[in-house]
C-alpha positions, 0 to 999 in steps of 0.5 A: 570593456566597451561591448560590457558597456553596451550589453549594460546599457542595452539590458537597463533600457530592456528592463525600463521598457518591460517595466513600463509595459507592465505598468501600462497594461496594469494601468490600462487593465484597471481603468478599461475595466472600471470604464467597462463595468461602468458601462454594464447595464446589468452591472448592478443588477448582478451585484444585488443578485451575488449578495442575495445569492451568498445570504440564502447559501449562508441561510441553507448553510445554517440550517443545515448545521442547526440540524446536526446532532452528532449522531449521523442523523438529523431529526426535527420536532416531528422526528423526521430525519432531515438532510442537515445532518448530511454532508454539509457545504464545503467553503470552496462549494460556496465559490459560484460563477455569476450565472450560478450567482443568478441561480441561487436567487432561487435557492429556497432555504427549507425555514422559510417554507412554512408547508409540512405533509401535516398541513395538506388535507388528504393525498395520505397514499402519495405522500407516504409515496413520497416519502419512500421513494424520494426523501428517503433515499436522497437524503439518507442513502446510506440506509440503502448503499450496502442494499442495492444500486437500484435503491436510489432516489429516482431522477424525476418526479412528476406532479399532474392533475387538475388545477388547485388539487394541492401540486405545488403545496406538496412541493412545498411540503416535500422541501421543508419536510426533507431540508434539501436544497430547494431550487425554485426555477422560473421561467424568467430566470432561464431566459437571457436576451443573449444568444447562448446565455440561455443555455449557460443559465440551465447548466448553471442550474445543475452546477449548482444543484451538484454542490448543494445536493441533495437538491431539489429542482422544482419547476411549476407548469413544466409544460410551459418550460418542457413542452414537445419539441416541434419543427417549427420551434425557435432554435434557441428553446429547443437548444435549451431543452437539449441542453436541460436532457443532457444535463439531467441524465446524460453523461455528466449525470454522474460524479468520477465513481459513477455515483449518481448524483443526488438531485431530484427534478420535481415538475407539475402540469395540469396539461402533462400531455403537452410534455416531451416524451423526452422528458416524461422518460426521465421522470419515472415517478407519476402521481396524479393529484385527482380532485379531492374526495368526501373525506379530502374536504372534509379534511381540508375544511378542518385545517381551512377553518382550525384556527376560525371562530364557528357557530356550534351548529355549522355542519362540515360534513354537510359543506363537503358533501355539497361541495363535490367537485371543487378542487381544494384551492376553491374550498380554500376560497368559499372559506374565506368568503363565508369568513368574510359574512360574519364580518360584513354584519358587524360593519353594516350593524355598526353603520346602522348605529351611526358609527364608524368601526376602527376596531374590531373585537373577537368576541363581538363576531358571530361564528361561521354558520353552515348558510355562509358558505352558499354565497355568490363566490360559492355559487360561481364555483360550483357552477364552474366545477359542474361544467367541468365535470358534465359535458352534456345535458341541460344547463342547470344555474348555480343557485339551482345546483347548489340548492339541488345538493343540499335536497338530494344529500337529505334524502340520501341521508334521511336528514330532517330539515335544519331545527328539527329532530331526528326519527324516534323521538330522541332529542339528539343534536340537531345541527341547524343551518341557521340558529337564529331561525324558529324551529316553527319556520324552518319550511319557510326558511328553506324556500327562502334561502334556495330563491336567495342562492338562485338570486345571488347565482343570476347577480 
């Protein structure tokens, strides 16, 4: 009885000491944890970012199911087949680490991207390209499952040229168009202060493209991120690198079955020999973006100046024509400036009376005319765009340039000055540069507006 005694006693004080133990670790765990979190700096930073995360998850979630129709297959306004009818999110998809959580940030649900292929003047070649190559099949790959394993979306794609010719527009325009998930990355994002961080950022990147593929991972001024590894570079960005390649289209590249994963990395430089060779390797689709050609300007200034008042004589073919040479971000520009002419008439109009103008009616507003595209602005770009073009010869002024275009377009094209009419006495339209001038002056009137462009161009 005594040793039954002592084995009772000996166990009750065993379960008070493992129940006390217990309640001291929980107790210490929850308060140590608090006090640390507290302690995080970051802490609330990754809070917001969680919640923003799980708001564009449950946005690009959404689309997707709006765009499901039953059938297999989703097709928007346009008939485009889109990915929402595709396999959509998993809830336990949706389960994402707090790297992950940081990553989403940059998740891009396609209704918010208001650029369609519609909306991009000219590049018609490349983007029926793109259209074959890339959205098709990542997006539907049922299409080409039976046909071949070689029809699959390609792993990279590279976008190169000069600045301003549209880039990052049909990047743009590439995600809305396809709904796939699309990841804009920042350079910000992949850096991290601590050591490793970096790294765990960039496999968080394709950790998440894999459970919201199809998925696109565009990275602007890839050269900036990518560029050529060298022996002096700091240890921490070529691991980030390495890091990227072999996540990219290295062994994990692929599911169990060997499937290859549906994401696609899109990049764009203007400086794409700046590249690795590592990386330009796994970007087998190329497509330059070249300055934009006659019928590309013209193009542009439609969709620019589509929704602008104009005057009836304001000749676009004539402004694409003097514009050669200008990308379509400066086209976009003097547009805006000559837009900007009609209004700073009516203010100085309306000081000139003695009043003070707070609102502005529609109708009071004089249409754009062919004059105002030959601003200061324009000028100062045409004069950029020659120097790019011309490596040699003599340094010709801006107002000269542009006044040496409009000369050289009329005697190619056999056009007679602004106000009169054409060869054989038909009184066909004449498109004038400026309606209010007399016919009578028009001599006079085209001296005055070459000084007025030499001028404004030495300003």
């Amino acid at each position: 009885m005594g040793d039954r005694k002592r084995f009772g006693d000996y166990a009750a004080d065993l379960v008070l000491v493992v129940g006390m133990g217990v309640t001291l670790y929980f107790l210490a765990n929850n308060v140590l944890s608090s006090f640390a979190a507290n302690l995080d700096p970051e802490k609330k930073k990754h809070d917001q970012a969680r919640l923003k995360a799980h708001e564009n998850l449950r946005r690009l979630l959404k689309s997707r199911e709006d765009g499901h129709n039953g059938s297999g297959e989703g097709e928007d306004s346009d008939g485009n087949i889109r990915v929402s009818a595709l396999q959509g999110l998993q809830p336990e998809d949706l389960e994402l680490n707090e790297y992950e959580s940081m990553i989403a940030l940059e998740v891009v649900p396609p209704q918010d991207i208001s650029v369609g292929f519609n909306d991009i003047g000219g590049l018609e070649h490349i983007i029926d390209e793109l259209k074959e190559a890339v959205i098709y099949p990542l997006t539907i790959p049922q299409l080409y499952a039976h046909a071949s394993p070689l029809l699959s979306s390609p792993s990279g794609v590279l976008l190169y040229g000069p600045p301003g010719c549209g880039k990052t527009m049909l990047a743009k325009a590439l995600a809305h168009e396809s709904g796939a998930s699309f990841i804009n990355l920042h350079i910000s994002t992949l850096t991290e202060k601590w050591y490793g961080d970096s790294n765990k950022m960039v496999r968080a990147v394709f950790s998440l493209a894999r459970k919201l593929q199809p998925a696109i991972i565009f990275i602007d001024e890839i050269d900036a991120v990518l560029g050529t590894r060298r022996s002096g570079e700091h240890e921490a960005s070529g691991m980030v690198k390495a890091e990227f390649m072999t996540l990219w289209d290295g062994l994990t590249s692929s599911d169990k079955s060997g499937t290859p994963s549906r994401i696609v990395v899109l990049g764009a430089t203007n400086r794409i020999h700046d590249i690795d060779e590592a990386i330009l390797r796994r970007m087998p689709k190329k497509f330059t973006v070249p300055l934009p050609g006659f019928e590309q300007r013209r193009r542009i200034l439609q969709l620019v100046l589509g929704e602008t008042k104009r005057d009836d004589n304001c000749d676009l073919e004539y402004v694409a024509k003097v514009t050669d040479g200008m990308s379509g971000s400066d086209i976009k520009e003097i547009c805006r400036d000559a837009a900007m002419m009609p209004m700073r008439e009516y203010v100085r109009e309306q000081h000139a009376k003695g009043r003070t103008p707070n609102r502005v009616n529609p109708a009071e507003l004089r249409g754009i005319r062919t004059e105002d595209f030959f601003g200061r602005l324009a000028a100062a770009m045409m004069e950029s765009a020659t120097d790019t073009q011309t490596s040699q010869g003599p340094i010709i002024s801006a107002g000269d340039e542009m006044s040496q275009r409009r000369k050289a377009y009329r005697r190619q094209s056999g056009a007679k000055r602004p106000g009169k009419s054409t060869t054989g006495g038909s009184s066909s339209k004449s498109r004038s540069h400026a309606a209010d001038v007399p016919a009578d002056n028009n001599d006079e009137y085209e001296d005055v507006v070459d000084e007025h462009d030499t001028a404004q161009a030495t300003v």
